[in-house]
LUMZATI-124951 format. One record per residue (C-alpha): x, y, z. Coordinates in Angstrom, 3 decimals. Each point is the difference from the previous one (the first is absolute). Layout:
# residues N
atom px = X | py = Y | pz = Z .
...
***
This chain:
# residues 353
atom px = -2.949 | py = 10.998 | pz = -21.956 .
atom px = -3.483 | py = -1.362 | pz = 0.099 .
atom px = 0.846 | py = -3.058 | pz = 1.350 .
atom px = -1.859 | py = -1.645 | pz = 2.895 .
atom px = 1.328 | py = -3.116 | pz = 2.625 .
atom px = -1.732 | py = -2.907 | pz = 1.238 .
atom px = -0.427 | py = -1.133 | pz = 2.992 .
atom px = -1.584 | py = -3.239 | pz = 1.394 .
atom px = -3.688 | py = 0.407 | pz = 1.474 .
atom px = -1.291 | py = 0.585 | pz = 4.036 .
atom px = 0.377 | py = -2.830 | pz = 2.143 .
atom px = -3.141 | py = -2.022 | pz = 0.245 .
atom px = -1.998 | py = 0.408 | pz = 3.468 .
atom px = 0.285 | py = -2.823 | pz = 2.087 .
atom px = -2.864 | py = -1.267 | pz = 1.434 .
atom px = -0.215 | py = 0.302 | pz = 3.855 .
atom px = 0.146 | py = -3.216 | pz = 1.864 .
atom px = -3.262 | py = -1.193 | pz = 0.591 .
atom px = 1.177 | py = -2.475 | pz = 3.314 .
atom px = 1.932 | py = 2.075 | pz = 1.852 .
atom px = -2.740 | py = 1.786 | pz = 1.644 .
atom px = -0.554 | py = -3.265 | pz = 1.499 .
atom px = 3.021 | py = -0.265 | pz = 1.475 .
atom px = -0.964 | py = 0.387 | pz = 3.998 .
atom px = 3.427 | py = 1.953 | pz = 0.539 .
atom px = -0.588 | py = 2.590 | pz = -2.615 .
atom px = -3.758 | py = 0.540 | pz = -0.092 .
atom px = 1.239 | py = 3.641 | pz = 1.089 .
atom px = 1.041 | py = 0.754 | pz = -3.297 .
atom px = -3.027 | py = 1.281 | pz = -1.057 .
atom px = 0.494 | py = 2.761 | pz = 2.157 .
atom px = 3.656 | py = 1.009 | pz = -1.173 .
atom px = -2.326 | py = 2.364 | pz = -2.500 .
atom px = -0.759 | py = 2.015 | pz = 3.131 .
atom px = 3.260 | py = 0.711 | pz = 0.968 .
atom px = 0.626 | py = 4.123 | pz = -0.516 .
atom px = 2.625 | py = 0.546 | pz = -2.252 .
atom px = 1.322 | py = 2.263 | pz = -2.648 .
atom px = 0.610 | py = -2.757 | pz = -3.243 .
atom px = 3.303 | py = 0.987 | pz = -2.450 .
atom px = -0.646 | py = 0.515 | pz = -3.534 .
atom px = 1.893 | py = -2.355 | pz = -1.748 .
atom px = 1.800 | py = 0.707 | pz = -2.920 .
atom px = -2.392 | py = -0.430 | pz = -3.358 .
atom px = 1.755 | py = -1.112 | pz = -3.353 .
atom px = -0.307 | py = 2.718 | pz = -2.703 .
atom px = -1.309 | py = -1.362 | pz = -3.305 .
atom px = 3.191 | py = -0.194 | pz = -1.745 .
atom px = 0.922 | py = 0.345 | pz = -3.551 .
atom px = 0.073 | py = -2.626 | pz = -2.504 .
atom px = 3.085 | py = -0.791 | pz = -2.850 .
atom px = -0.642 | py = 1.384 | pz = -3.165 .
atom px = 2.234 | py = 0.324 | pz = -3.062 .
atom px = 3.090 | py = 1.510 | pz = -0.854 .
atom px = -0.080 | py = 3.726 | pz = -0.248 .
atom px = 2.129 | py = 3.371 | pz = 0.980 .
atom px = 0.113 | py = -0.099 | pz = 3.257 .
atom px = -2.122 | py = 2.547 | pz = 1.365 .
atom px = -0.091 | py = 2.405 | pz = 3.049 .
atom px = -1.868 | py = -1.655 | pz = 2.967 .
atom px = -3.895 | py = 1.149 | pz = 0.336 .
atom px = -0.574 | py = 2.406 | pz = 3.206 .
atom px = -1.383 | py = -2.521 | pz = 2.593 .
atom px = -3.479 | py = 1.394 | pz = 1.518 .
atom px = 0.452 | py = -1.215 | pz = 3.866 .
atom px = 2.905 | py = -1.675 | pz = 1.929 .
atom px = 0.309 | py = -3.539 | pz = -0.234 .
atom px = 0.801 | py = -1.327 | pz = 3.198 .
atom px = -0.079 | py = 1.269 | pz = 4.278 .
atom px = 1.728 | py = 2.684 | pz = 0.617 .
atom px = 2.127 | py = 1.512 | pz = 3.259 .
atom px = -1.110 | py = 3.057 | pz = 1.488 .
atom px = -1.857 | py = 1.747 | pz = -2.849 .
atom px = -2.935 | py = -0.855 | pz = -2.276 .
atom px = 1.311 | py = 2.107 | pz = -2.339 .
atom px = 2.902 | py = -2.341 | pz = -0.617 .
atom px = 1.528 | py = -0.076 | pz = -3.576 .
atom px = -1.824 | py = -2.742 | pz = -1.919 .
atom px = 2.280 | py = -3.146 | pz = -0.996 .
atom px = 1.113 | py = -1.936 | pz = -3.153 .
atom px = 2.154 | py = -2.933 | pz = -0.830 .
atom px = 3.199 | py = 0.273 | pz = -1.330 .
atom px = 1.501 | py = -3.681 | pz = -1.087 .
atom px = 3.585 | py = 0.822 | pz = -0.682 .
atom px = 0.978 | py = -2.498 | pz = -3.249 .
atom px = 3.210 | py = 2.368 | pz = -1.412 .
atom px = 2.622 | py = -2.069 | pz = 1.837 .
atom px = 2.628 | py = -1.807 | pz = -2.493 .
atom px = -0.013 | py = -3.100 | pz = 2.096 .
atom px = 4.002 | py = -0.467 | pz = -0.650 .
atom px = 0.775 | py = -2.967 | pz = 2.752 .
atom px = -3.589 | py = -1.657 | pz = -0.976 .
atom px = 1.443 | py = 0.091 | pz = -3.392 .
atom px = -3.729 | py = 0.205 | pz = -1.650 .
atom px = -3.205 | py = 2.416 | pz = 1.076 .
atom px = -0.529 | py = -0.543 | pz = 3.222 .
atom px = -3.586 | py = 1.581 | pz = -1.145 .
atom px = -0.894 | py = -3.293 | pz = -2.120 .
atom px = 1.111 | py = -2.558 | pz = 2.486 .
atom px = -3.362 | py = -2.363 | pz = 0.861 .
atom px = -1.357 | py = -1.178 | pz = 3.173 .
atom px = -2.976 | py = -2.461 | pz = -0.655 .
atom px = -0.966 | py = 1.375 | pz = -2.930 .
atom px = 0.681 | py = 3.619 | pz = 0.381 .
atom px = 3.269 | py = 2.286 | pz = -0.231 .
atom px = 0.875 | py = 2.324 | pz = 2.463 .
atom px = -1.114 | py = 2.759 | pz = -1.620 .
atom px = -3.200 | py = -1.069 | pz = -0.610 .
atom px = -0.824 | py = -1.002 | pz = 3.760 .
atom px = 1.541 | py = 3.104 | pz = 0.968 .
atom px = -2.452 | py = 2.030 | pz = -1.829 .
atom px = -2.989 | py = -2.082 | pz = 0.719 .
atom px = 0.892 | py = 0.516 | pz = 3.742 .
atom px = 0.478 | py = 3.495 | pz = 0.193 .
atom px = -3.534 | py = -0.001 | pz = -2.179 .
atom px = -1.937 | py = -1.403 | pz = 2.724 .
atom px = 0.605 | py = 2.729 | pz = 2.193 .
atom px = 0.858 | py = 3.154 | pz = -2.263 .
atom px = -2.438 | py = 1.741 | pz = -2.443 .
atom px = 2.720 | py = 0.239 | pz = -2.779 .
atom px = 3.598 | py = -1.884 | pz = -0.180 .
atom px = 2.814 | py = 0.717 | pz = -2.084 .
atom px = 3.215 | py = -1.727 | pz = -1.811 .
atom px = 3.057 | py = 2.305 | pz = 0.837 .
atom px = 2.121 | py = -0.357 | pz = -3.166 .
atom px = 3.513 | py = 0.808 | pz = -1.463 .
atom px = -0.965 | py = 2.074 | pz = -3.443 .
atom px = 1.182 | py = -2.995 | pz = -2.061 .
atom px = -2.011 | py = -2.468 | pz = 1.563 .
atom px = -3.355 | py = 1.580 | pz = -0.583 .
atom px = -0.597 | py = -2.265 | pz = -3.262 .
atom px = 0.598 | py = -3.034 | pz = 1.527 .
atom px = -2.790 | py = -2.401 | pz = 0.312 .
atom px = -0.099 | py = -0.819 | pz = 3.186 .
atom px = -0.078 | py = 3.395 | pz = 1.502 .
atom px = -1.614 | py = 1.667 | pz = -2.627 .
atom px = -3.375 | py = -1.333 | pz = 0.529 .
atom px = 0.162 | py = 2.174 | pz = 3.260 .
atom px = -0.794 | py = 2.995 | pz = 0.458 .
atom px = 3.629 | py = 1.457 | pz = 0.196 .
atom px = 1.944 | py = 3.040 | pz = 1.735 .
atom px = 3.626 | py = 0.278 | pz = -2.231 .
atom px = 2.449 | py = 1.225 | pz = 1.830 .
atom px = 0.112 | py = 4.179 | pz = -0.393 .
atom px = 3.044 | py = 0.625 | pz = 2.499 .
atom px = 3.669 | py = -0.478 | pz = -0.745 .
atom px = 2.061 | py = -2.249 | pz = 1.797 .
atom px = -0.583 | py = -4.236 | pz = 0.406 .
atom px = -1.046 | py = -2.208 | pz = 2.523 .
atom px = -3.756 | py = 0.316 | pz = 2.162 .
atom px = 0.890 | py = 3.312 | pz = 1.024 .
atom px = -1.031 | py = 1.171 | pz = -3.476 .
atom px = -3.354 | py = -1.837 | pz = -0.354 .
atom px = -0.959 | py = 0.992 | pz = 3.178 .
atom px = 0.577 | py = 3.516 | pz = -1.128 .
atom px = -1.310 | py = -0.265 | pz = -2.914 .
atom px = -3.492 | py = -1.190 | pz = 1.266 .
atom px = 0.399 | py = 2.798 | pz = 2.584 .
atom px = 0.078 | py = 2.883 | pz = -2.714 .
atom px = -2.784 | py = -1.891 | pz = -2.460 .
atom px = -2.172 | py = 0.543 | pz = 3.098 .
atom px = 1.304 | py = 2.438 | pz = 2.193 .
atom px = -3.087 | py = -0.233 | pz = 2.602 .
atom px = -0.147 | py = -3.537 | pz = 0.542 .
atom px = 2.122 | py = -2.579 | pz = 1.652 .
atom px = 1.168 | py = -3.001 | pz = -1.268 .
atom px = -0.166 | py = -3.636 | pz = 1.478 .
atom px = 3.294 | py = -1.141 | pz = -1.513 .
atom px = 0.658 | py = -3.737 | pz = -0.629 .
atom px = 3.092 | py = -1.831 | pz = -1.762 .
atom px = -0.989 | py = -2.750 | pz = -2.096 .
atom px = 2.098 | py = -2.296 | pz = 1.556 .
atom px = -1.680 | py = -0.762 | pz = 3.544 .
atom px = -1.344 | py = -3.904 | pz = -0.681 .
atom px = -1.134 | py = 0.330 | pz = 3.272 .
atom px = -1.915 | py = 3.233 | pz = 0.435 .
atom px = -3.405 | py = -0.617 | pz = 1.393 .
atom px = -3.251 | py = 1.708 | pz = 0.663 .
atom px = 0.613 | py = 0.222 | pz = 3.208 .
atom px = 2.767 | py = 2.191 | pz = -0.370 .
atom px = -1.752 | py = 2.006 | pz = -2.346 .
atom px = -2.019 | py = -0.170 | pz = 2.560 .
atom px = 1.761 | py = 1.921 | pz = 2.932 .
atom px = 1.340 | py = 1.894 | pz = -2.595 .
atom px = -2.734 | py = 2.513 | pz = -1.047 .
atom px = -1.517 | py = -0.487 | pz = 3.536 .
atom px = 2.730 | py = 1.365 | pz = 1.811 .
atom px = 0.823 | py = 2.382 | pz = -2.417 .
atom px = 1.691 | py = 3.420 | pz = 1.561 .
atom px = -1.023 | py = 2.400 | pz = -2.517 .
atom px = 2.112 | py = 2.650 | pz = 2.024 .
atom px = 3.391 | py = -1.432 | pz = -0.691 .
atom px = 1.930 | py = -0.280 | pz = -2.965 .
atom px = -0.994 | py = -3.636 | pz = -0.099 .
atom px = -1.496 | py = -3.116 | pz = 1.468 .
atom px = 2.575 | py = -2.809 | pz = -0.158 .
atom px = 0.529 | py = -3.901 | pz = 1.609 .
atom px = 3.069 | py = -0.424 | pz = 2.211 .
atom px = 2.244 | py = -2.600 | pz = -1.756 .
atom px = -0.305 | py = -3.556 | pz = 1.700 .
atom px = 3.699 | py = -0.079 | pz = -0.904 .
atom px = 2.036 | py = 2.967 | pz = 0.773 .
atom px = -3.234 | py = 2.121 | pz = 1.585 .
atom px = 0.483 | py = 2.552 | pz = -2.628 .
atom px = -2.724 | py = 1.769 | pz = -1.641 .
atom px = -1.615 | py = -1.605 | pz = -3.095 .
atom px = -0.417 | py = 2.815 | pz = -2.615 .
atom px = -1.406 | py = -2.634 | pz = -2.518 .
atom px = -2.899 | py = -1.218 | pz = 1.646 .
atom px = -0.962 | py = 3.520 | pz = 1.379 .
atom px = -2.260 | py = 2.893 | pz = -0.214 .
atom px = 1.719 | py = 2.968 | pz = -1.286 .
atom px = -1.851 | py = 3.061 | pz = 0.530 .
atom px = 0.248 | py = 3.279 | pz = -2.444 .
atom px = 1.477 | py = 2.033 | pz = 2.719 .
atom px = 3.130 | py = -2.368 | pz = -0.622 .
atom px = 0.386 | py = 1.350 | pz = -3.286 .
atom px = 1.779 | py = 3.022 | pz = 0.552 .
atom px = 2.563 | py = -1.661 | pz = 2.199 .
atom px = 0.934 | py = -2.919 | pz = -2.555 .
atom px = 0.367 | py = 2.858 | pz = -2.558 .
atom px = 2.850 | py = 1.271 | pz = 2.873 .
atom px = 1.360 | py = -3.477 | pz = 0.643 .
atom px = 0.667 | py = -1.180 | pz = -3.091 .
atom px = 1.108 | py = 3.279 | pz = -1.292 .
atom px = 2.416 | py = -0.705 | pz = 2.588 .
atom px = 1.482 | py = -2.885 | pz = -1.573 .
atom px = -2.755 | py = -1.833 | pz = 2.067 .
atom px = -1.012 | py = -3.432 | pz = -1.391 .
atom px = -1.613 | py = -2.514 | pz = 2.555 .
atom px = -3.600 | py = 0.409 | pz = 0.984 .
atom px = 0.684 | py = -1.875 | pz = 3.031 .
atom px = 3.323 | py = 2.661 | pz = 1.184 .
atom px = -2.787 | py = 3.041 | pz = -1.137 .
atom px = -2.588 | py = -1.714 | pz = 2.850 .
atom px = 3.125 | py = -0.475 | pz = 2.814 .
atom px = 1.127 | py = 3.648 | pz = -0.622 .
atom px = -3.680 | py = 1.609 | pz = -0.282 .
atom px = -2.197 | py = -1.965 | pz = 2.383 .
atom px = -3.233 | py = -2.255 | pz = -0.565 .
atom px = -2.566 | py = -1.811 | pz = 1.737 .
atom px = 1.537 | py = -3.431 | pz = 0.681 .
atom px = -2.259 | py = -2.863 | pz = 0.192 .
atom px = 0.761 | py = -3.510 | pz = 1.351 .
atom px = -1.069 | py = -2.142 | pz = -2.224 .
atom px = -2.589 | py = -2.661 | pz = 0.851 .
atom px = 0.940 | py = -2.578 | pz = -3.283 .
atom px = 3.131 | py = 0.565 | pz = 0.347 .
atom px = 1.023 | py = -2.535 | pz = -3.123 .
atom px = -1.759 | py = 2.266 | pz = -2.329 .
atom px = 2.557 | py = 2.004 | pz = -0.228 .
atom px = 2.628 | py = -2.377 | pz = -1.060 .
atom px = 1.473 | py = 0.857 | pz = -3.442 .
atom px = 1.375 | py = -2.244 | pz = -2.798 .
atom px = 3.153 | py = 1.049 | pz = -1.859 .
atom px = 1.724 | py = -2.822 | pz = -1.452 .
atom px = -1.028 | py = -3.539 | pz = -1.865 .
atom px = 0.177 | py = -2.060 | pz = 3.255 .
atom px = -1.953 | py = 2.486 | pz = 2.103 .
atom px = -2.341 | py = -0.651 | pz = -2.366 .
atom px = 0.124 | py = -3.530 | pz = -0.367 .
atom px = -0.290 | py = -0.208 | pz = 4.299 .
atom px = -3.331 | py = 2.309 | pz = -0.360 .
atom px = -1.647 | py = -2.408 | pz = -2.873 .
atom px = 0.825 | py = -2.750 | pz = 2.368 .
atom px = -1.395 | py = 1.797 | pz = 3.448 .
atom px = -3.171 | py = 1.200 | pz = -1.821 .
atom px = -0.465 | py = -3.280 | pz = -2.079 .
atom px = 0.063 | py = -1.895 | pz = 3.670 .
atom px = -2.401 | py = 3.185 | pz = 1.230 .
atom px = -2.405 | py = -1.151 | pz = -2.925 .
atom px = -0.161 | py = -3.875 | pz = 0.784 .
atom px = -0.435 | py = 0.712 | pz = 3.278 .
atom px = -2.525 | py = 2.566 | pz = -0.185 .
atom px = -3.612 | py = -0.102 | pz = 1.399 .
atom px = -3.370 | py = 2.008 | pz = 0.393 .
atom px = -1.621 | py = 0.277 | pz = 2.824 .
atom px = -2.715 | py = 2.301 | pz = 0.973 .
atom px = 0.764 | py = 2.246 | pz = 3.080 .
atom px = -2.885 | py = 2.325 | pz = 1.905 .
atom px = 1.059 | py = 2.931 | pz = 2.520 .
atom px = -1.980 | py = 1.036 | pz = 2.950 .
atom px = 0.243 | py = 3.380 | pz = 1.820 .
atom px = 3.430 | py = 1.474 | pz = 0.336 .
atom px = 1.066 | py = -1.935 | pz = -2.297 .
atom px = -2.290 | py = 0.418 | pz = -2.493 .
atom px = 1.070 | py = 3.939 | pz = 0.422 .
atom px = 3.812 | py = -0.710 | pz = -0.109 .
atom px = -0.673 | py = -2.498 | pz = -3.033 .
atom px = -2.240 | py = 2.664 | pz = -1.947 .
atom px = -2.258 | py = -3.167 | pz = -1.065 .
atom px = -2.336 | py = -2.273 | pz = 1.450 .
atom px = 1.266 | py = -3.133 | pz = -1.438 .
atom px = 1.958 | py = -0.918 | pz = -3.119 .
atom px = 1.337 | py = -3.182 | pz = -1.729 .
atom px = 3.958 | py = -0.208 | pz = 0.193 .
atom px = 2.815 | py = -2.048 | pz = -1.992 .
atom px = 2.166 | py = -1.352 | pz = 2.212 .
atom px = 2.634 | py = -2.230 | pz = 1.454 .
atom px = -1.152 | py = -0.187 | pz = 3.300 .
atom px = -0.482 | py = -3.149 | pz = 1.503 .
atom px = -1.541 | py = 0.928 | pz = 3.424 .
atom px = -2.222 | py = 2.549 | pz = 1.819 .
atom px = 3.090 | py = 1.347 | pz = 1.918 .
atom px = 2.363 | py = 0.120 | pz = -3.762 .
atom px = -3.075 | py = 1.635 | pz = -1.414 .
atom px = -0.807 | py = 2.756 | pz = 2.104 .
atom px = 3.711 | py = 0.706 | pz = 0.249 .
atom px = 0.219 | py = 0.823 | pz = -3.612 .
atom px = -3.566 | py = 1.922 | pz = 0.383 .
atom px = 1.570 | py = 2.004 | pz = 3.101 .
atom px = 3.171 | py = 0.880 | pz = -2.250 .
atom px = -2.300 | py = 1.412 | pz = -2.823 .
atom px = -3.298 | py = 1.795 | pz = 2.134 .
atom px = 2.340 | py = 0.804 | pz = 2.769 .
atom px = -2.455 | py = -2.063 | pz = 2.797 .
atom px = 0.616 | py = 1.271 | pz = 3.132 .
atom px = -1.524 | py = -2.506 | pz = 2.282 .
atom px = 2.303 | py = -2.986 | pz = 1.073 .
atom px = -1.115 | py = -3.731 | pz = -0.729 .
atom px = -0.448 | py = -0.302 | pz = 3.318 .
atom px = -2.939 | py = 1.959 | pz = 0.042 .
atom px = -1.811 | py = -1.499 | pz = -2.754 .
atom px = -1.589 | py = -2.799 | pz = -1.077 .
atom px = -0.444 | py = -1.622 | pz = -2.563 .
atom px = -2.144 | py = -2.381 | pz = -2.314 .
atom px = -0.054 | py = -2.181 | pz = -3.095 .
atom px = -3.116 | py = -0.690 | pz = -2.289 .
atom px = -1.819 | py = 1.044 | pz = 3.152 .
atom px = 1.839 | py = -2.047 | pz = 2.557 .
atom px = 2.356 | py = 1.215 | pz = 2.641 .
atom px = 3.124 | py = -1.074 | pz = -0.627 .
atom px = 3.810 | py = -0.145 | pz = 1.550 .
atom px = 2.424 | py = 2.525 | pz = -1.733 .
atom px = 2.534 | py = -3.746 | pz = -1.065 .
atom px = -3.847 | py = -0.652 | pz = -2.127 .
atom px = 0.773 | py = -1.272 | pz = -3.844 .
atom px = -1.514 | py = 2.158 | pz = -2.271 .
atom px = -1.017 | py = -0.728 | pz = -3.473 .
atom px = -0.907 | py = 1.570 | pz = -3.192 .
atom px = -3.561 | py = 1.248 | pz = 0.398 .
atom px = -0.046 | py = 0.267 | pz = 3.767 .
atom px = -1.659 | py = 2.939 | pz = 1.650 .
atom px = 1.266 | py = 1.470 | pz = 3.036 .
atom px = -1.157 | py = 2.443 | pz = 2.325 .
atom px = 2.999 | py = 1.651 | pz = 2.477 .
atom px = -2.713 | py = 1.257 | pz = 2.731 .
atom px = 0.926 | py = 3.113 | pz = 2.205 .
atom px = -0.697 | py = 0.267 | pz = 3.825 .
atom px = -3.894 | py = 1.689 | pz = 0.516 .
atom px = 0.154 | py = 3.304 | pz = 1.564 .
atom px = -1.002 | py = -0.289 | pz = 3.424 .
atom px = 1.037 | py = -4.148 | pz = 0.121 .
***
């Protein structure tokens, strides 16, 4: 397929905060630029691909580089989406692909998720699916594997590409986030069969919000010629890299109507309650963060609720206690009330001080 994704443009810089150099207690600041260290590379977006129309679905273009950090190796397979959209969605009792969340189904924020961080994603398929509308304005990997279930698109996208792994997503994560994404490609273990989260609810791997590597391909071929059906059995029995996951709600699945109707309802209250505010990062945690500063949505109504949720998704490693911190270029307590438009500054300790 010829078919490219969108994906929404780069974060606008924000400007730095003119006042806070005149803050007596962090007039130090200036010098944080001094302070020897070796900054991260954070993980760049890929220009993804953009819909286009119906057509045969096509074998997936050879990618040039990788597309996100990898373990160990710079050689490290390169990796592609795979947005798995073949389920029946019997105790939904309609496509779980179609269902809308402000404006957008599943499948569609799926996609455009995976796009910001993948140079090419893909709509795993059942073969009489690939007509419909809604996935066929993807570019589209039809299942070529017998068998049913996830097991066969993740094969399936295995053998179209046999040297490239495969970020693997269901469609039916409401929740998934970029900062899972996030860890994700960044703690990829290119090594092992897999990357996977550890289930908030049973601590059981997560095959479908995973990297699956092309070394796994071989063994699957095994398993499920061994009557071998669940992705998530195939990762117990063969091994993975196991991640803890930071957002741990974004890997919360919907299966029936009233899961459904309890996720419009959590992310419609999410959306009400939502704000921007502009954050900047200093030093260490300008390495951890990958950024300098950025402008959030968020439900955080204080300091401390804020860089709780920003600790959860950059993986901060310094305590509140040995920051500070400031709003629109005033120090403030971590109980402060923030509101939309506020800029705030979480300021590190000054080497040396």
């Amino acid at each position: 397929m010829t078919g490219r994704l969108t994906r929404s443009g780069p974060t606008p810089a924000i400007p730095a905060i003119p006042a806070i150099a005149a803050i007596p207690a962090i007039a130090a600041i200036p010098a944080i630029a001094a302070i020897p260290a070796t900054p991260t590379t954070p993980t760049t977006p890929a220009s993804p691909a953009s819909p286009a129309s119906p057509a045969t679905p096509a074998t997936p273009a050879t990618p040039a580089t990788a597309a996100s950090p990898s373990r160990g190796s710079a050689a490290a397979p390169p990796v592609f989406g795979l947005v798995l959209a073949g389920g029946s969605s019997s105790r939904m009792q309609r496509d779980k692909a179609t269902l809308e969340y402000r404006g957008k189904t599943q499948l569609e924020r799926a996609v455009e998720l995976a796009a910001k961080y993948l140079p090419e994603v893909f709509v795993s398929v059942r073969a009489g699916q690939a007509a419909d509308p809604s996935r066929a304005r993807y570019p589209l990997i039809v299942d070529s594997v017998p068998g049913e279930g996830p097991i066969v698109g993740i094969r399936s996208a295995l053998a179209a590409r046999p040297e490239a792994a495969w970020l693997v997503l269901a469609c039916d994560l409401p929740f998934l986030s970029d900062a899972a994404l996030e860890q994700l490609l960044a703690e990829r273990d290119p090594t092992a069969n897999a990357t996977a989260f550890r289930s908030a609810h049973d601590g059981l791997p997560e095959p479908l919000c995973a990297i699956w590597e092309p070394k796994s391909a071989a063994q699957l071929a095994a398993y499920q010629a061994g009557d071998g059906r669940c992705p998530r059995k195939f990762l117990i029995r063969h091994g993975a890299r196991i991640l803890e996951p930071r957002d741990r709600r974004a890997l919360e699945n919907i299966n029936t109507p009233d899961e459904y109707r309890q996720a419009l309802r959590s992310l419609d209250g999410e959306a009400s309650a939502a704000m921007q505010l502009k954050i900047q990062y200093y030093a260490l945690m300008r390495e951890q963060a990958g950024r300098s500063d950025e402008t959030v949505d968020t439900t955080a109504s204080t300091p401390a609720d804020l860089y709780s949720e920003l600790k959860a998704r950059y993986g901060f490693t310094l305590s509140r206690e040995q920051l500070k911190v400031a709003v629109n270029s005033e120090f403030a307590s971590w109980s402060h009330k923030l509101a939309a438009g506020d800029s705030v500054v979480f300021i590190p300790p000054v080497a040396g001080g």
